[in-house]
C-alpha positions, 0 to 999 in steps of 0.5 A: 431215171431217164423216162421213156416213151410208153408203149400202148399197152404200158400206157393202158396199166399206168392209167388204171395204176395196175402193179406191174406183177400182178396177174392178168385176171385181177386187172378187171378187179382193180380197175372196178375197185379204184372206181368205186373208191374214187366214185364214193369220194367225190360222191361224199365230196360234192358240194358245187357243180363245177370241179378242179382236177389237179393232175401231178406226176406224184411222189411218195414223200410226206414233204410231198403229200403235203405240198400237195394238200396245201396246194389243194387247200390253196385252190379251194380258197381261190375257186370256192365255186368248185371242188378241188381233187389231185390226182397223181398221173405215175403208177409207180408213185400211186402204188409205192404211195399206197404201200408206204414207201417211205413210211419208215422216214414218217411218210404217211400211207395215202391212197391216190388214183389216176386222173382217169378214174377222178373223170369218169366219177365226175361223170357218173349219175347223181353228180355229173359236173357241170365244168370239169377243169383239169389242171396240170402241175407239171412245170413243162409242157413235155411228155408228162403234159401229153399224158394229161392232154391224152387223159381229157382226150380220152374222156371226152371221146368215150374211149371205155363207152362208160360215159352217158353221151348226153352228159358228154356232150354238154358238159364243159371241160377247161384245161390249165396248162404247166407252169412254164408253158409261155416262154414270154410271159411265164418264163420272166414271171417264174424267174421274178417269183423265184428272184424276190425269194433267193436274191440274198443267197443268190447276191454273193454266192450261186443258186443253182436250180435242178429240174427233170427235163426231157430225154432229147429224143422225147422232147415232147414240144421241144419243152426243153427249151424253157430250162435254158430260157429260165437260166437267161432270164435269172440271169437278166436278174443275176448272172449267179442263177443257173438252170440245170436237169437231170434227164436234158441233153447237154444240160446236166450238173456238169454242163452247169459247172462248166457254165459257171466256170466259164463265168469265172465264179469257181475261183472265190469258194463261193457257196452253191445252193442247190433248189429242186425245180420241180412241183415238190421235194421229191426222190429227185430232190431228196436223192439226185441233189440233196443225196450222197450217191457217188460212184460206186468206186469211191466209197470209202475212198478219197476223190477230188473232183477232178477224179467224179469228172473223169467218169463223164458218160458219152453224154458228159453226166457222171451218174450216180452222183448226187449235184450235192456231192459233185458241187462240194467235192474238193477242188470243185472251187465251191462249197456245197453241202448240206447247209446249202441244200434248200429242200423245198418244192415249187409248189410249196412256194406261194408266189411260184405256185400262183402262177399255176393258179393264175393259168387255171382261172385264165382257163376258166374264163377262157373258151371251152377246151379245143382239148387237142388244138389249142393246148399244145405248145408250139 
């Protein structure tokens, strides 16, 4: 689903996770109630004077609730002088967590909050951090890194003026940014990372990588650049590599085809193996790649490839479709199905997910956060 820049008013309920169809009048309510859980949580919690604050997009997928625990288990073995709380930053993820979403395929029913509230209980009497590090999970610095940039810039101005201006003034706040924010050191490191983990696949056959990307007239900081930028630097390592999204201008799954055949790899049968590069396994995951959507025209009926490519949009992607539909369908000269689905998000990769953790203790030992200034990427 192509993600869009948010109007104020949108922005101010997504912060305080609101449903969407609930009345006006019970927003004052809501607001208070999620504080007060999130207050009482870190208040039980507490144990140092510094914390960590991972901020995720969020999903609804148990796969997901538990790459997210171990990544938190993960920080508190490597941070022990700080607590360790996540955050999810998407309204629809923290109210479709809340109510179960996928509860009927195992999902538990977790309540998350928006990184607002986890600041403000930082803040609050009786615990009051004395180092708040807030780390971003997503793997651009694009539109959603905005938002956490925005998160922290409003904390340390007092936007709500609920928030003891001495306490403010004093306390020091870090910033961890995305995973792939360095295009000169963190682009070959990831591609390494992921290299030294799929080299055997990748030695005769194809891994392909699907991650999210920008809609090219919201490209936050022109992140999109670091999807392209990924693809050459696997491919320094192995031409069989290939980067694609599902929301990136001439970067979708048949731009990657095409680059593949142009590489003349569609002639051999090979296998493509599909990856989600993103921080968990997700709806994405579970559903544009490893899905079986196709559209709505062939179900139940015989198509070729050559028949999903013909239903190119203006933009050259064939929507509701799944890359592990489009890759196996016949005559696409590969063999993609789902033994060749590897279902795993990057944060349930350790070496993957050490650079995140690598980025949160160069923010520790960096300079206290310009938190408008130094962290946007050029």
């Amino acid at each position: 689903m192509k993600t869009r820049l948010l109007t104020l008013a949108v922005l101010a309920s997504l912060v305080l996770g609101l449903v969407a169809c609930e009345p006006v009048e019970n927003n004052q309510y809501n607001y208070t109630t999620y504080q007060k859980a999130v207050n009482e949580t870190v208040k039980a919690q507490k144990k140092n004077n510094k914390v960590i604050l991972l901020v995720a997009f969020g999903s609804t997928w148990q796969q997901a609730f538990n790459a997210f625990d171990a990544t938190v288990d993960a920080y508190k073995s490597a941070f022990p002088g700080y607590d360790v709380f996540l955050s999810f930053s998407s309204a629809i993820c923290i109210n479709r967590a809340a109510a179960g979403e996928n509860a009927a395929d195992g999902a538990e029913v977790r309540n998350y909050y928006a990184p607002p509230f986890w600041l403000t209980a930082f803040a609050q009497k009786g615990v009051m951090y004395s180092e708040i590090v807030v780390q971003s999970l997503q793997v651009i610095p694009g539109e959603e890194y905005t938002r956490v940039i925005n998160y922290i810039k409003d904390f340390a101005n007092n936007s709500n003026g609920d928030i003891d201006d001495d306490y403010l003034a004093g306390v020091i706040l870090k910033l961890g940014v995305p995973l792939l924010q360095d295009a000169e050191e963190d682009v070959p490191a990831v591609a390494k990372a992921l290299d030294n983990l799929y080299k055997t696949q990748a030695a005769n056959d194809i891994v392909a990588f699907m991650g999210h990307g920008n809609p090219d007239s919201y490209d936050t900081y022109k992140a999109n650049i670091r999807y392209t930028q990924l693809e050459e630097a696997l491919q320094e390592l192995n031409p069989h590599y290939f980067v694609g999204t599902v929301d990136m201008m001439e970067n979708f799954k048949p731009h990657v085809y095409d680059r593949m055949a142009e590489a003349g790899l569609n002639k051999s049968n090979r296998k493509v193996y599909l990856h989600p590069l993103m921080s968990i396994d997700g709806d994405h995951g579970h559903n544009d790649m490893a899905g079986d959507d196709l559209p709505e025209k062939f179900e139940g009926k015989s198509y070729t490839f050559a028949d999903l490519m013909a239903e190119a949009n203006d933009e050259g992607e064939v929507e509701d479709c799944s890359w592990k539909v489009f890759f196996g369908a016949n005559g696409s000269g590969f063999t993609c199905n789902n033994s060749t689905m590897i279902e795993k998000g990057l944060l349930e990769l350790p070496t993957v997910r050490q650079i995140w953790m690598n980025h949160t203790k160069d923010a520790i030992n960096g300079e206290p956060l310009d938190y408008y200034h130094s962290k946007n990427p050029e």
